[in-house]
BANULUM-890263 format. One line per field, with one value per residue: y negated, x, z of N, C-alpha, C, O in turn. Coordinates in Angstrom, 2 decimals. Last residue first. Layout:
REM BANULUM-890263
n_c2: c(Y / ...)
n_c1: c(X / ...)
n_c3: c(Z / ...)
ca_c2: c(Y / ...)
ca_c1: c(X / ...)
ca_c3: c(Z / ...)
c_c2: c(Y / ...)
c_c1: c(X / ...)
c_c3: c(Z / ...)
o_c2: c(Y / ...)
o_c1: c(X / ...)
o_c3: c(Z / ...)
//
This chain:
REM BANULUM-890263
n_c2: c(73.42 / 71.20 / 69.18 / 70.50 / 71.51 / 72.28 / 75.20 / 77.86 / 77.09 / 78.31 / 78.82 / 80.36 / 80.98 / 80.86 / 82.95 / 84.88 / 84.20 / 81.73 / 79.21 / 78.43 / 75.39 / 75.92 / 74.71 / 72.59 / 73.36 / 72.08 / 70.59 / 70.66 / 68.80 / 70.13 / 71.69 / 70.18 / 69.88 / 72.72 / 73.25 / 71.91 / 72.76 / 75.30 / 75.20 / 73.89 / 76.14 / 79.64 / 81.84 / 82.36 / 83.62 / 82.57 / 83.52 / 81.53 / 82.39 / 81.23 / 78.99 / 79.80 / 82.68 / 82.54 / 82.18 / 79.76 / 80.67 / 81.98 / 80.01 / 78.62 / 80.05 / 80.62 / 78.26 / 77.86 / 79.69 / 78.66 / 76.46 / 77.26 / 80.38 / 83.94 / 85.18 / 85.60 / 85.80 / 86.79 / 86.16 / 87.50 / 86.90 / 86.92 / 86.36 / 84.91 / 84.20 / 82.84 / 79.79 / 77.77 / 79.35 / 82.48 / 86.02 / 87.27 / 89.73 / 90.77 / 92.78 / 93.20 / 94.27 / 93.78 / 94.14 / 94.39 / 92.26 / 89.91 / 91.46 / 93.47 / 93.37 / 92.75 / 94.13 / 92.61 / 90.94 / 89.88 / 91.41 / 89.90 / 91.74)
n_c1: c(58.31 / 59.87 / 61.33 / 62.10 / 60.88 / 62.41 / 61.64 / 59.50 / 56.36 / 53.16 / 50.26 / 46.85 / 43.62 / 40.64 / 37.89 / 36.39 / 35.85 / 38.59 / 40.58 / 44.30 / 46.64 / 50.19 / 52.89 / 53.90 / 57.17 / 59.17 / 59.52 / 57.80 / 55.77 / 55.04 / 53.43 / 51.35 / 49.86 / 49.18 / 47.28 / 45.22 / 42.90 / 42.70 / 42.11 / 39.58 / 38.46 / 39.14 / 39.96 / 43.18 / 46.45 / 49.40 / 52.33 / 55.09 / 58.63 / 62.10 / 63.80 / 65.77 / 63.81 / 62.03 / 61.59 / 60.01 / 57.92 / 56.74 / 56.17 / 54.21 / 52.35 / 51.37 / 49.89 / 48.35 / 46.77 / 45.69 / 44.96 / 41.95 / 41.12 / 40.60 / 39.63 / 42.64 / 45.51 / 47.96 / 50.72 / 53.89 / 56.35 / 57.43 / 55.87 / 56.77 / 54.13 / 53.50 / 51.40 / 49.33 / 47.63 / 48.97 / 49.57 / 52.44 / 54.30 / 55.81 / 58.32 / 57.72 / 58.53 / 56.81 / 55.37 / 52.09 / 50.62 / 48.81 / 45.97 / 43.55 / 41.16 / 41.81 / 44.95 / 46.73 / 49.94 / 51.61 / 54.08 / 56.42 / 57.72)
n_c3: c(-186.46 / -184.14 / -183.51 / -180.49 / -177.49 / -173.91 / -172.16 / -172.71 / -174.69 / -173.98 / -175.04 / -173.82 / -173.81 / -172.37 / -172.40 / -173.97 / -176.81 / -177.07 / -177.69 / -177.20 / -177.63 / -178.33 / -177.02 / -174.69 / -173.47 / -170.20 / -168.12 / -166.07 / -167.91 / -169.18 / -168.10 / -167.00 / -169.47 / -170.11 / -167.56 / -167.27 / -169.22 / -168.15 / -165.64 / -165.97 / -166.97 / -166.65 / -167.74 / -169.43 / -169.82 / -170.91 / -172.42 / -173.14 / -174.55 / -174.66 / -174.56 / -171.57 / -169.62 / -166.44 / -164.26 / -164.23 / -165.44 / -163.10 / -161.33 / -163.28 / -163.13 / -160.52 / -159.81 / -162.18 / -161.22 / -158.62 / -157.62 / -159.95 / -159.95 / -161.92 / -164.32 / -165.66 / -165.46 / -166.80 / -168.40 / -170.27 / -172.41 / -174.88 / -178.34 / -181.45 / -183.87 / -187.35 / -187.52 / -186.72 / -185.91 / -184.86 / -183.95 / -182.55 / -180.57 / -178.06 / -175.92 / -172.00 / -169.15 / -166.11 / -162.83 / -161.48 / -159.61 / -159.69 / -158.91 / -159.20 / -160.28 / -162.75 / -163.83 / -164.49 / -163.16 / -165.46 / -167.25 / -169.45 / -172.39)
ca_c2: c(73.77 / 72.40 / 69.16 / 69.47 / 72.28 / 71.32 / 74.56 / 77.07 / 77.71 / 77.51 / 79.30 / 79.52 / 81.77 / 80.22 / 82.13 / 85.44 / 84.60 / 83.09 / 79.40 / 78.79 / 76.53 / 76.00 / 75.36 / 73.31 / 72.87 / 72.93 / 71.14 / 71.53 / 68.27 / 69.24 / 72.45 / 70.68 / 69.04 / 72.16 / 73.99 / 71.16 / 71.42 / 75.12 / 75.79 / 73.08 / 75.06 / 78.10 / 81.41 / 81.43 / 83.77 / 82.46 / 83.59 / 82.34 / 82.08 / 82.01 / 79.48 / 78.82 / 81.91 / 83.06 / 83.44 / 79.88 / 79.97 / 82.80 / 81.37 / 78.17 / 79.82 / 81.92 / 78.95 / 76.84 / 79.91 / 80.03 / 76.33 / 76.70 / 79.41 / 83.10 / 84.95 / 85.81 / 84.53 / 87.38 / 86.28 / 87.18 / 87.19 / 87.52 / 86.32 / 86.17 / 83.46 / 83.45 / 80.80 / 77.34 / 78.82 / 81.12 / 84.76 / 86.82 / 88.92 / 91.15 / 91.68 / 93.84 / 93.71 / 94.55 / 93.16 / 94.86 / 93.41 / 90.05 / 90.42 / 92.92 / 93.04 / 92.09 / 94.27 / 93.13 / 91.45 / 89.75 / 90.66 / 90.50 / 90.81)
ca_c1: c(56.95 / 59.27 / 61.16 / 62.64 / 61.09 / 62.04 / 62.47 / 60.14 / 58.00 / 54.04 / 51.14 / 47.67 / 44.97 / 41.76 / 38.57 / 36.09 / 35.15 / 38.31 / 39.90 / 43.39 / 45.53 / 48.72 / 52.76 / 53.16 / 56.82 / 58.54 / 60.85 / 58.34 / 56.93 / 55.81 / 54.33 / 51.74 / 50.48 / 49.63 / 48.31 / 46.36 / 43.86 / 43.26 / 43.06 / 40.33 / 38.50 / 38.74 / 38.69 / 42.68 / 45.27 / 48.22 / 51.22 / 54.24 / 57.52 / 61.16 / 63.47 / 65.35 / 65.12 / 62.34 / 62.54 / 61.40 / 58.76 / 57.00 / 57.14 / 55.26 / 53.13 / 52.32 / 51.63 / 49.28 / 47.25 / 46.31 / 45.99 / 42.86 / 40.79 / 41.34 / 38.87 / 40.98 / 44.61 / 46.55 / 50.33 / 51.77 / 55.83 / 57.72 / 55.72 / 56.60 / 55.15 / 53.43 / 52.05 / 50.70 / 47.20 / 48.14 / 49.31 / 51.03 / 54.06 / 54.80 / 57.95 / 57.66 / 59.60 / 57.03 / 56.17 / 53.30 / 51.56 / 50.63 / 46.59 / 45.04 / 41.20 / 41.27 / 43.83 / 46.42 / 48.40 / 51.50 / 52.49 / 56.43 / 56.78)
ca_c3: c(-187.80 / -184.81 / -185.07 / -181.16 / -178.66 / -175.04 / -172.47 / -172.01 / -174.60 / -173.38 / -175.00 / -173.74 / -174.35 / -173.47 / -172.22 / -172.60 / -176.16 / -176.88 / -177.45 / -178.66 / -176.77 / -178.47 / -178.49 / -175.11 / -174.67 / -171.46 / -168.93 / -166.17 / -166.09 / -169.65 / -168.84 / -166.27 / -169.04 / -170.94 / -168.23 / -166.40 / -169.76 / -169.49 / -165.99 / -165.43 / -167.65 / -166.06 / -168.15 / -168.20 / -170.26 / -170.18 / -172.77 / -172.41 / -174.97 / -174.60 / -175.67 / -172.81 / -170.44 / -168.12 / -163.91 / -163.24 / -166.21 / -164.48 / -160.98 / -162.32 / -164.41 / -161.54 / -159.69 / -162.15 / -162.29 / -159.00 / -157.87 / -159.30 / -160.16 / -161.04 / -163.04 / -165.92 / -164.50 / -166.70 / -167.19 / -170.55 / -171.10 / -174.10 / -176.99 / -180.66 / -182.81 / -185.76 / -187.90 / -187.26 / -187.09 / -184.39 / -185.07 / -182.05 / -182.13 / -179.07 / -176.98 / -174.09 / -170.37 / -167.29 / -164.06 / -162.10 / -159.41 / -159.73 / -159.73 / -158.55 / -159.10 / -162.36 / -163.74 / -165.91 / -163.11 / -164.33 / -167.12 / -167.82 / -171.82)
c_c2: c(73.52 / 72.82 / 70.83 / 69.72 / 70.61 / 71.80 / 73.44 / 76.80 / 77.25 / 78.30 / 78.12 / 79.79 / 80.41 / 81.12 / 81.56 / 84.23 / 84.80 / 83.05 / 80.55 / 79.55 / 77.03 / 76.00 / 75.51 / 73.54 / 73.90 / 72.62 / 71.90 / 71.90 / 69.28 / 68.79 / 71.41 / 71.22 / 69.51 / 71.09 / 73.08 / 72.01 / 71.04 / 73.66 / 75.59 / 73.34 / 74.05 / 77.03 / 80.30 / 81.69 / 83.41 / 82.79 / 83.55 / 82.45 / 82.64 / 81.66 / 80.78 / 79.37 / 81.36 / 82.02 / 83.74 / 81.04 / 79.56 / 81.60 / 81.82 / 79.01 / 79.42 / 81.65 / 79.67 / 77.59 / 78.60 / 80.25 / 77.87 / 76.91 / 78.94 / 81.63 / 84.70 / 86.08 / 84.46 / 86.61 / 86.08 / 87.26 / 86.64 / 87.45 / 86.87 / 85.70 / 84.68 / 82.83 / 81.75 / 78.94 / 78.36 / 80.38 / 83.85 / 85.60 / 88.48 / 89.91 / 92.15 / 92.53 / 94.11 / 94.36 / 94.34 / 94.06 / 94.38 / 91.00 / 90.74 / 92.36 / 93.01 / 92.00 / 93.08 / 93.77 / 92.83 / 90.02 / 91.43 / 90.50 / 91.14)
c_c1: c(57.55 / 58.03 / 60.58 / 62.10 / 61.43 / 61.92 / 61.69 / 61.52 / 58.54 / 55.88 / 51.85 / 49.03 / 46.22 / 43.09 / 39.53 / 37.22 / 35.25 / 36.89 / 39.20 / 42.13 / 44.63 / 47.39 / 51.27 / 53.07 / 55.48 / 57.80 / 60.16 / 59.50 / 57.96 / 56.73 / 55.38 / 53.12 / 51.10 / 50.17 / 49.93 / 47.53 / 44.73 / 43.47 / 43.78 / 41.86 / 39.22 / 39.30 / 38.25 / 41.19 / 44.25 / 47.08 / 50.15 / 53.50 / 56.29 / 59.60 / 62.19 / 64.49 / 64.38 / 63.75 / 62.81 / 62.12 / 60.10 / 58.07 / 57.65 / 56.71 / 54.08 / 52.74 / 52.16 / 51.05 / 48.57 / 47.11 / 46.89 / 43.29 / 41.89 / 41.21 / 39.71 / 40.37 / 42.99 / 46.11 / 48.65 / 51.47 / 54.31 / 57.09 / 56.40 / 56.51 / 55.40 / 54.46 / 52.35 / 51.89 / 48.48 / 48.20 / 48.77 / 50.88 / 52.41 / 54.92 / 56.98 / 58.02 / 58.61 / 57.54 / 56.78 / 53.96 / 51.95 / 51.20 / 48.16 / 45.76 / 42.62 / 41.04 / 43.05 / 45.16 / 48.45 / 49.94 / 52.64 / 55.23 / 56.62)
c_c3: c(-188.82 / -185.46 / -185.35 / -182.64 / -180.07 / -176.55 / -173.61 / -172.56 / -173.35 / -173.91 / -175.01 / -173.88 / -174.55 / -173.34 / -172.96 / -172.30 / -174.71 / -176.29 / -177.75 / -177.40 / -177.85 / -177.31 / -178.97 / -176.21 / -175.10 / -172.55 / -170.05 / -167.62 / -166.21 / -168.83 / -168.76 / -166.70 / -167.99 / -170.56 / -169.06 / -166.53 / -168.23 / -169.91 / -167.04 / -165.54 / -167.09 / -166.30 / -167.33 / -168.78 / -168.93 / -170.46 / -171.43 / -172.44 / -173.79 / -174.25 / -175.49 / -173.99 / -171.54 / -168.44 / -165.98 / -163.55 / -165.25 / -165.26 / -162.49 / -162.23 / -163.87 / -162.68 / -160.60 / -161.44 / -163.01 / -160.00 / -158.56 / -158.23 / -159.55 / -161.32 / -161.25 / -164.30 / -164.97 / -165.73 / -167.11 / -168.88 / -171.16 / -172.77 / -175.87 / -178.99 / -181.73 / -184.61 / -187.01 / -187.82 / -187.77 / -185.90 / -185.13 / -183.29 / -182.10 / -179.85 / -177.79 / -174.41 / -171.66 / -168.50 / -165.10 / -162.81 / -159.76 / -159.22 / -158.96 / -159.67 / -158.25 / -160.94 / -162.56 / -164.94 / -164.22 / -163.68 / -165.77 / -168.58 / -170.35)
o_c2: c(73.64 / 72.59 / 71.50 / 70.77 / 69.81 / 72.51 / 73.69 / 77.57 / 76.22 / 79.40 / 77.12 / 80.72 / 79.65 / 81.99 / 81.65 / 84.86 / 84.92 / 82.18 / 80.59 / 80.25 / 76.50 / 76.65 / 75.18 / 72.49 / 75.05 / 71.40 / 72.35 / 72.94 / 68.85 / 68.50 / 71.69 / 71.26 / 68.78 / 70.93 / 72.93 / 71.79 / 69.84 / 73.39 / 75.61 / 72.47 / 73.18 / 76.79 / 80.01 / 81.78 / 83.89 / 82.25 / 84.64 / 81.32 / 83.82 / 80.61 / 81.06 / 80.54 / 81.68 / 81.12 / 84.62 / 81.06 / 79.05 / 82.06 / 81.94 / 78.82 / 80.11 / 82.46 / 79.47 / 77.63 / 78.61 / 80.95 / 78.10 / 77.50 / 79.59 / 81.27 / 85.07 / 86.93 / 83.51 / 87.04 / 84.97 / 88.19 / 85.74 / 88.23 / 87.84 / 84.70 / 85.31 / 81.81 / 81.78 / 78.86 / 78.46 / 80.88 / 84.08 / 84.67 / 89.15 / 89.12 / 93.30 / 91.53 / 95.20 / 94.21 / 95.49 / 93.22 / 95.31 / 90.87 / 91.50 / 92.67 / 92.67 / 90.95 / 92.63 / 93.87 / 93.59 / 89.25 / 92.43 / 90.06 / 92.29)
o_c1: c(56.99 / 56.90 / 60.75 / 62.59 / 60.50 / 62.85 / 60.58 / 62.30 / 58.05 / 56.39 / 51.55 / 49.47 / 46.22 / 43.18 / 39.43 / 37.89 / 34.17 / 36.58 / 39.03 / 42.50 / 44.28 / 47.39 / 51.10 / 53.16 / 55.49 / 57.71 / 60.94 / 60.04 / 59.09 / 57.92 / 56.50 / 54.00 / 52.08 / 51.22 / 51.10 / 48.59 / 44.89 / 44.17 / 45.01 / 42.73 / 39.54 / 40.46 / 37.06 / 41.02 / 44.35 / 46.56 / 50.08 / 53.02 / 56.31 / 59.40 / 61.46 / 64.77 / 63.37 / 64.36 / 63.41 / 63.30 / 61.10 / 59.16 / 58.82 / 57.81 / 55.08 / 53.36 / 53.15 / 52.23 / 49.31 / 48.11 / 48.06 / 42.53 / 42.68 / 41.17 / 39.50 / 40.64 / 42.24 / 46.67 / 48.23 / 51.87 / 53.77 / 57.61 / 55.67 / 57.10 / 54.47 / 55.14 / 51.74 / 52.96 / 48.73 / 48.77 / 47.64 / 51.64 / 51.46 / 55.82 / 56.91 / 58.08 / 58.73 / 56.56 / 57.11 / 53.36 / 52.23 / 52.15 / 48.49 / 46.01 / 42.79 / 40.80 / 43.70 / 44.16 / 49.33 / 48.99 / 53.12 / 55.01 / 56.66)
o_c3: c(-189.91 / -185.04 / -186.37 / -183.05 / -180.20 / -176.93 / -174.08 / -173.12 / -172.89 / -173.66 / -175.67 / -173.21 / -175.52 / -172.47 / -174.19 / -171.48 / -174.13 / -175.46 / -178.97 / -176.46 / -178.90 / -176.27 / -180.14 / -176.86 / -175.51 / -172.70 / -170.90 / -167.98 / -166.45 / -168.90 / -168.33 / -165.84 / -168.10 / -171.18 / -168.72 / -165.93 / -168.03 / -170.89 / -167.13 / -165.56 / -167.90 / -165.97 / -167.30 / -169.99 / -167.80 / -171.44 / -170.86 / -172.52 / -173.44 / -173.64 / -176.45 / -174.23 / -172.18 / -167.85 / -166.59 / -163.18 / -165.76 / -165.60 / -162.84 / -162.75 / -164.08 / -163.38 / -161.31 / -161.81 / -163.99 / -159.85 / -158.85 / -157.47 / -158.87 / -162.50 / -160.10 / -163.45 / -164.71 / -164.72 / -167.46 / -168.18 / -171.81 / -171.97 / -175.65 / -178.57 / -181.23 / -184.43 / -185.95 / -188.41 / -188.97 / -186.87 / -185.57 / -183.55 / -181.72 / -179.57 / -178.24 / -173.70 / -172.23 / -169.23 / -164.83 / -163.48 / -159.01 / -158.46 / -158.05 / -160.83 / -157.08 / -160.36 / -161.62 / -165.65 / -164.63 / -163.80 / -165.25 / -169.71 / -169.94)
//
């Protein structure tokens, strides 16, 4: 997984390879890259998805994590322009959790 950030007062500056596994209502789903935008506001979190889905491969999976509401519904449409395929938003005590494949996803579930 890159992530991008991870602490709150610096944002985008470590990148970092995991895979994790993550359980949404439709089932799981593994994740390779997580970009941290907790207490970042617009156009912020729009780039780094941006960047982030420029440097992933087909098929791979991203995890946003946003506490601004404007963040979380220009995510998901935003994806689409971009060749991608929103998969969820799932709503959190401290914000939304957003996950984007990149690339088109055809007859999936």
């Amino acid at each position: 997984m890159w992530w991008f950030g991870g602490h709150r007062q610096q944002r985008v500056s470590a990148l970092s390879r995991v895979d994790r596994a993550v359980i949404l209502d439709a089932g799981p789903l593994r994740v390779q890259v997580c970009i941290d935008c907790l207490g970042a506001v617009c156009p912020r979190p729009q780039l780094l998805t941006l960047r982030a889905l420029d440097q992933m491969v087909d098929g791979e999976v991203l995890e946003l994590l946003v506490d601004n509401a404007s963040s979380a519904e220009a995510i998901p449409a935003m994806g689409m322009t971009l060749g991608s395929t929103h998969l969820a938003t799932v709503r959190g005590t401290d914000g939304w959790r957003i996950y984007v494949r990149k690339g088109y996803v055809e007859n999936e579930g």
